[in-house]
N, C-alpha and C positions, 0 to 999 in steps of 0.2 A: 856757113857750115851746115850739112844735112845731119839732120842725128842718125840718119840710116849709114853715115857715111864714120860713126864716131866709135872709136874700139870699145869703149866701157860699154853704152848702149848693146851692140852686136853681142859683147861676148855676153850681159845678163840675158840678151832676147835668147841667146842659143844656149845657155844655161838652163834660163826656164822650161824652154821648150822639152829639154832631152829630163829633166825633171818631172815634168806634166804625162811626157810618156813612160818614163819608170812610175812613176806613183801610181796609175795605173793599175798596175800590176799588182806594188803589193796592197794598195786600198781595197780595190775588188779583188783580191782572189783571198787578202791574208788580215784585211781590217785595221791594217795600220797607217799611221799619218806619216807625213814624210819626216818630222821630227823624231817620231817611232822608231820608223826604219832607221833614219841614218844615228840613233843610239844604240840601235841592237846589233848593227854594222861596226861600230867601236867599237863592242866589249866583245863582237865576236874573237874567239881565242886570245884576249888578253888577261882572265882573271879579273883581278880588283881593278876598276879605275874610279879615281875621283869625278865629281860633276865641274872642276875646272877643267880636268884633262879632258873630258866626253866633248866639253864645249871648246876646248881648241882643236879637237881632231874633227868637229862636226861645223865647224861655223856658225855654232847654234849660239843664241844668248843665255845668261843664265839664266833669265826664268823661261824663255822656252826647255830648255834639258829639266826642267827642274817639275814644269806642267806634263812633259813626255813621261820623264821616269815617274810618275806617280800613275800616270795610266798604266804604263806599262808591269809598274807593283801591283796597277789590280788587277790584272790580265793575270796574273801570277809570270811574268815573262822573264822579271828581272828581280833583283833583292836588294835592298837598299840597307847598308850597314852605318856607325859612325867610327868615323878614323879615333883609330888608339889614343895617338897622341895629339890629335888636334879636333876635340868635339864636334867642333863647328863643321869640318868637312863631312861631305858626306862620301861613301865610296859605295859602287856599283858593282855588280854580275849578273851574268846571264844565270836564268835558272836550269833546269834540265827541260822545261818545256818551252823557253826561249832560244835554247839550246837545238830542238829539235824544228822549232818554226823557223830560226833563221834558214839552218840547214834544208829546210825543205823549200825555201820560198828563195833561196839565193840563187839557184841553180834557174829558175824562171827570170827574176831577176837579168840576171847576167845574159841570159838568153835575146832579152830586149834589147837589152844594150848594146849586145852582139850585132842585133838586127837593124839597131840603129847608125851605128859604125860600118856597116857592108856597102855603104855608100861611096864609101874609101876604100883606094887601094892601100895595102901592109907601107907599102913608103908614106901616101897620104898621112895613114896613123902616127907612123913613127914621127915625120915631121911636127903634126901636132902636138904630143904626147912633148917633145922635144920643147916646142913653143910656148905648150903651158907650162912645162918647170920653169923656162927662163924668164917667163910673164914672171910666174910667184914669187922668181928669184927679184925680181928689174922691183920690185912692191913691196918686198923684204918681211915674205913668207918663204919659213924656211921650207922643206920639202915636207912629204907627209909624213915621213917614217923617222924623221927626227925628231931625236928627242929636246859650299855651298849651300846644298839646296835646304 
């Protein structure tokens, strides 16, 4: 077997990659790590979430979500509360100036990612798009939109 020829290899090399050219973006233009981002990407428009929910919407571990949100509480970006009824959790939000970074740094973002994807034809994407639900399905990750520190 070649490991250029092996799907888990392929898909993290093409993972990292399309990772290495979004961080990019927000490292140098917005100061954030890719832990950063992809926290301040969860709580965009959801309110409170806990640091277990952050870490299964982001594939982050717990101490990385847990080393990110603490930067990002001294950035003043996010706010870190404890859960009513359970101490030990902690629960998350965007602040209003988290609030305004993402908003302003997504739109570039997305732009890459755009530029990255134009490689592909609209059916290209759809197939893929199609391919990775049914990967995550085949691995038994549910989809994204189903439903510590």
């Amino acid at each position: 077997m070649r490991l250029d020829d092996f799907l888990p290899y392929r898909l993290a090399v093409a993972a990292d990659a399309v990772s290495h050219a979004l961080s990019a973006v927000y490292r140098d233009t917005y100061g954030l790590s890719r832990e950063e981002w992809r926290i301040l990407a969860a709580l965009d428009g959801t309110g409170l979430l806990s640091s277990v929910e952050i870490a299964r919407r982001t594939t982050l571990d717990k101490v990385q979500v847990c080393r990110a949100a603490q930067r990002l509480e001294e950035k003043a970006l996010v706010q870190r509360d404890l859960d009513d009824e359970d101490r030990r959790l902690r629960l998350f939000q965007l602040t209003k100036a988290g609030e305004a970074l993402f908003a302003q740094a997504f739109p570039v973002v997305k732009a890459r990612s755009d530029d990255l994807l134009a490689v592909l034809t609209a059916e290209e994407r759809a197939v893929l798009d199609r391919a990775l639900l049914a990967l995550q399905a085949s691995a038994g990750l549910p989809p994204a939109e189903a439903d510590g520190c």
